[in-house]
N, C-alpha and C positions, 0 to 999 in steps of 0.2 A: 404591737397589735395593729389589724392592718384590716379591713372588711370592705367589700362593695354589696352595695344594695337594693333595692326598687323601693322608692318614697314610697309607697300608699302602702307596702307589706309592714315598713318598719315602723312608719306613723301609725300601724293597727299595733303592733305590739306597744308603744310606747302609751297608747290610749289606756290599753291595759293594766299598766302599772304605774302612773304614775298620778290617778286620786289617792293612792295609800300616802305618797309622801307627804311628810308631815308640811303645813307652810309655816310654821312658825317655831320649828323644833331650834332648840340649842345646841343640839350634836349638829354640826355642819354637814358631815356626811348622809343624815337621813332625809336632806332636801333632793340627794342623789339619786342616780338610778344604777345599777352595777350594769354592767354589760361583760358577759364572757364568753369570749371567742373560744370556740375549740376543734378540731377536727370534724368532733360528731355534732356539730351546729351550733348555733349562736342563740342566745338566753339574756332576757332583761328582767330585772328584780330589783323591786322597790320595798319599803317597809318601816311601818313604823313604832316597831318594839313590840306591840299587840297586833298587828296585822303586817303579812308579807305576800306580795303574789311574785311568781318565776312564771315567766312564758316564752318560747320560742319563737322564733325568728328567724323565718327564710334570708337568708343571705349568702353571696359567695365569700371563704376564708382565704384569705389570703397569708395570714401570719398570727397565730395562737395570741393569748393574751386577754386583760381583764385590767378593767378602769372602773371608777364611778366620775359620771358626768352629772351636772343640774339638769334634774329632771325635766320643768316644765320651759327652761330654756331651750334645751337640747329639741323639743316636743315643739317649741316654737318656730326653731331655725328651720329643720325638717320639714316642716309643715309650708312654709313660707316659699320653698325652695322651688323654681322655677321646671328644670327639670326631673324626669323619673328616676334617673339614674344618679346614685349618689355612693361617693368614695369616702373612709374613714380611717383616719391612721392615727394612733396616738404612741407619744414615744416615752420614753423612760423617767418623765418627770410629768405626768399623765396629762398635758395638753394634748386636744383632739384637732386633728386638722379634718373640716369637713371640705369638700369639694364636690359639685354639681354645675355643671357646664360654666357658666362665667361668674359662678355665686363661690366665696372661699371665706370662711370661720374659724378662725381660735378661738376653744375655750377651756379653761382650765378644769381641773379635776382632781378630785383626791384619791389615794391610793384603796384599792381594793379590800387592800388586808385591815383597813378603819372599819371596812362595813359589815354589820352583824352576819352573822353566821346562821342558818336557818336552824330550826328547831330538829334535834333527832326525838323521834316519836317512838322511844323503845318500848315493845313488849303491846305495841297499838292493834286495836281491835278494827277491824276492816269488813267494808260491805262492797259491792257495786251496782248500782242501779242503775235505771234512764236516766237521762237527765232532766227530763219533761216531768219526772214526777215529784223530781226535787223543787224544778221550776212552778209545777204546782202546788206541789206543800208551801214555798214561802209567799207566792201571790197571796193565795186563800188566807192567808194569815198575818204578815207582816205588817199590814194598817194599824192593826190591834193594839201593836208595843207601844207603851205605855211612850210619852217624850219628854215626861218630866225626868230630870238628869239625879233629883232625888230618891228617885227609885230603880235603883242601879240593876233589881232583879228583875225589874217587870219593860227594863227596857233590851229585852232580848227575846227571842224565841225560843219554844223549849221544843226540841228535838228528844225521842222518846223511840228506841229500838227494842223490843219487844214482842216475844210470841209470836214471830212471822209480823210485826206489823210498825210500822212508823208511824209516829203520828207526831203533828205537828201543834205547837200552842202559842199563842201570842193574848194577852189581856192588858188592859192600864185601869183594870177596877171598875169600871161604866161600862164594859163592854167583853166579847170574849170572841175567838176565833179559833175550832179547832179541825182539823181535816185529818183524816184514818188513811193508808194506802197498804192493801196487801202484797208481802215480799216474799219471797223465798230464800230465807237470812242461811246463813252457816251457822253452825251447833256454836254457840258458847257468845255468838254476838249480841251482846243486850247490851243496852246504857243510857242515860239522861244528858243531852247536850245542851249546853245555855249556850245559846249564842249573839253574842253584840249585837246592837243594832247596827253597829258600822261592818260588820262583818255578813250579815246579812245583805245589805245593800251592795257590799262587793261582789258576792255570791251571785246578784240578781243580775249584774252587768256581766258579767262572766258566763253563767248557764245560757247552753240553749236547749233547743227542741229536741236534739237528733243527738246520739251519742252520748254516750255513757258515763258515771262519774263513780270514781271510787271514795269512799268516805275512812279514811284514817283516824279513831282516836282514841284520846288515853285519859285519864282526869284531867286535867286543865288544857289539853292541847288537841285541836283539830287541823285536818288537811283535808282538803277537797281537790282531787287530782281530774281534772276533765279532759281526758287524754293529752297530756301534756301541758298544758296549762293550771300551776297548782298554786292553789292557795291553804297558806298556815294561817290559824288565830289560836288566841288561850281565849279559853273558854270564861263564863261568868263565873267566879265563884261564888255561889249562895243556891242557898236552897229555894225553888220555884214555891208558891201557894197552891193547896190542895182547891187547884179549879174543877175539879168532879164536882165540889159542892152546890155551887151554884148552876149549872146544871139542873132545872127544873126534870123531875123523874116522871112527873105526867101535868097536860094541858088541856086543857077543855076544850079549846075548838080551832081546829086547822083551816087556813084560807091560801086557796091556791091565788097566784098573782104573775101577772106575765112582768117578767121582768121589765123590758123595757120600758113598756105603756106606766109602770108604774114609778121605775125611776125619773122619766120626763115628767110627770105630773107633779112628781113630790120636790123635782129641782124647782120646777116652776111655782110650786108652795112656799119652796121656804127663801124665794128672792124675798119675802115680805116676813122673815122670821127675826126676831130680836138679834140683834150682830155678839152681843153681851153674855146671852144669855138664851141661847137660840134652842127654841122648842116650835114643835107642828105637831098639831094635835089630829091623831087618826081617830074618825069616826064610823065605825061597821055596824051598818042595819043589811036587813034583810036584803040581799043582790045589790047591797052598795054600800061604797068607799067614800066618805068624805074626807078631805085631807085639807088643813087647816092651818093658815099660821096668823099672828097676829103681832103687830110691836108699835107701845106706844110712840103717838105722836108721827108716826109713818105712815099706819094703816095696815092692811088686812088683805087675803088672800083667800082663796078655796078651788080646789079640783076636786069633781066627782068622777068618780072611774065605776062603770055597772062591772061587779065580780058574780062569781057564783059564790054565794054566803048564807048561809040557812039558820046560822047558830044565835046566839042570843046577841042583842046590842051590847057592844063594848064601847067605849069612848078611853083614848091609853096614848098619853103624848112618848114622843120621843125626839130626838137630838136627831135633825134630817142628816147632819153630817156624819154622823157614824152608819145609816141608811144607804146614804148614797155611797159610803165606803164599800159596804158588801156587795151592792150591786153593781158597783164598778168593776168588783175586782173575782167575777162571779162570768160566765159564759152561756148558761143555761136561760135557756127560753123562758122554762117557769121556775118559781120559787115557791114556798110554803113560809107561812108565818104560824104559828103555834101562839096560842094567847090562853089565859084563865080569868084575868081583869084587870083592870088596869091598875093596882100595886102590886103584877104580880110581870117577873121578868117576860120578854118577849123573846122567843126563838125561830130564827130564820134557818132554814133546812132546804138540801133541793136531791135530787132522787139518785145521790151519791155518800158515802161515810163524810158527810161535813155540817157544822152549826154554826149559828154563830148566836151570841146572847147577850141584851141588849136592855140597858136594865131602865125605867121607865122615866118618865121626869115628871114632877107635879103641874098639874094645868091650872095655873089662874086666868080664870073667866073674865074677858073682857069688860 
């Protein structure tokens, strides 16, 4: 096997693939990264038994063939390499010689035929959409997943193909996040996808803006193909909770909020929120916001913000970091909160199919 290449193209592929490798795995081969040369271009694939990504790579072929090297070694040497132009030969007992102008490396490697094989995804149900709307289904959502490791089904997103429509959901029980997008599917595509958190978060390095992603899957098995760059996972097994429920069906009174004005006020509230135990207590009177925090033996905080607000005085704490989670990960100028009182959920809405639901904290009065 035999390849030449340009550093910055192949250190972008290898960025690629190789957070899937496991660093502590006991198969020695899944610390690897395969690399296979072929006539019709060169391909790097990492994985680690539940998660695998394949991506191409610009290169000149000089001579067919397929190794696995150490990933983040391989990622290291490259990286470190003086000049752009870099040669790679590996012979029969799969040591790689690298060279780049006065820099030369041996590194050993295990045979191709050790490293798993990728998943065939028989009989798989298939969509293709942008990729900006995938990119937005998991932004609006992926905070949400739950991070306790005990709850193996709320630490996923639930992908939901359906009736012309996707929808996306993430909860961890204190909170919830769900965004709508309309599709124009093919006859017979419908399904429920749980997907990892690690798989997610793959997904998120991977998607961009521009160009298109095909979605491949079957019961346990998905692939994400972003024009040639694809990724396989097995999906969650369990069943998600019925999040329609909580879901408040109506609210008493809506206050629009500029997002920004309102996120800077409330980050600067809750520098003085309990570390422990962190609650800021939102105050609505008549065209105004009071926002509150307090912890003993620290001390105390407040931003007032003049809103347009008509409706009756509410007083309704909440956890500012799950606040500042939607408005981080939010783009919209204004937002809407939806309130009834304060034992009753809070609903963040902005003038697109998304919510999010935020359920309240009890305020002890200083």
């Amino acid at each position: 096997m035999k390849l030449h290449f340009n550093k910055e193209k192949f250190l972008d592929g290898l960025q690629q693939v190789q957070s899937v490798v496991g660093a502590r795995s006991t198969v020695p081969v899944l610390s690897n990264a395969l690399i296979t040369v072929q006539k019709n271009g060169v391909f790097l694939m990492a994985t680690d038994l539940d998660l695998a990504v394949r991506c191409p790579v610009e290169a000149q072929v000089l001579e067919e063939g397929a190794t696995t090297l150490p990933a983040k070694r391989l990622f290291t040497i490259v990286r470190e390499l003086a000049f752009s132009e870099v040669s790679m030969e590996v012979n029969d007992k799969n040591v790689a010689t690298i060279e780049s102008g006065g820099s030369h490396f041996k590194i050993h490697g295990l045979p191709e035929t050790e490293f798993p094989r990728l998943p065939k995804l028989a009989d798989a149900k298939s969509f293709t959409i942008e990729q900006k709307i995938l990119r937005d289904a998991l932004k609006k959502t992926a905070y949400a997943m739950s991070m306790d490791d005990g709850r193996f089904v709320l630490n996923a997103i639930l992908l939901t193909i359906k009736e012309d429509k996707l929808t996306s959901v993430a909860t961890d029980g204190r909170r919830l996040a769900l965004s709508e997008y309309d599709l124009d599917l093919p006859k017979g595509t419908q399904g429920e996808l749980l997907l990892p958190s690690k798989t997610v978060a793959e997904v998120q390095k991977l998607i961009k803006d521009k160009g298109m992603v095909t979605i491949s899957f079957t019961e346990n098995q998905v692939c994400f193909d972003m024009e040639g760059t694809q990724l396989y996972s097995k999906l969650v097994d369990g069943t998600y909770p019925n999040y329609r429920q909580v879901i408040p069906s109506e609210t008493k009174e809506r206050i629009s909020l500029e997002r920004e004005v309102f996120s800077q006020a409330l980050h600067r509230a809750s520098l003085l929120a309990n570390e422990k135990n962190p609650i800021v207590r939102f105050e609505f009177t008549k065209n105004n916001l009071c926002i509150t925090a307090h912890a003993p033996d620290v001390g105390e905080s407040r931003e007032r913000l003049a809103i347009n607000y008509k409706g009756a005085d509410i007083s309704i704490g909440f956890n500012p970091h799950y606040v500042l989670d939607v408005m981080q990960n939010l783009e919209n100028d204004e937002v809407f909160l939806e309130l009834s009182d304060e034992m009753s959920p809070g609903v963040f809405k902005i003038n697109a199919p998304f919510l999010y639901v935020i359920m309240p904290m009890r305020i002890n009065t200083p």
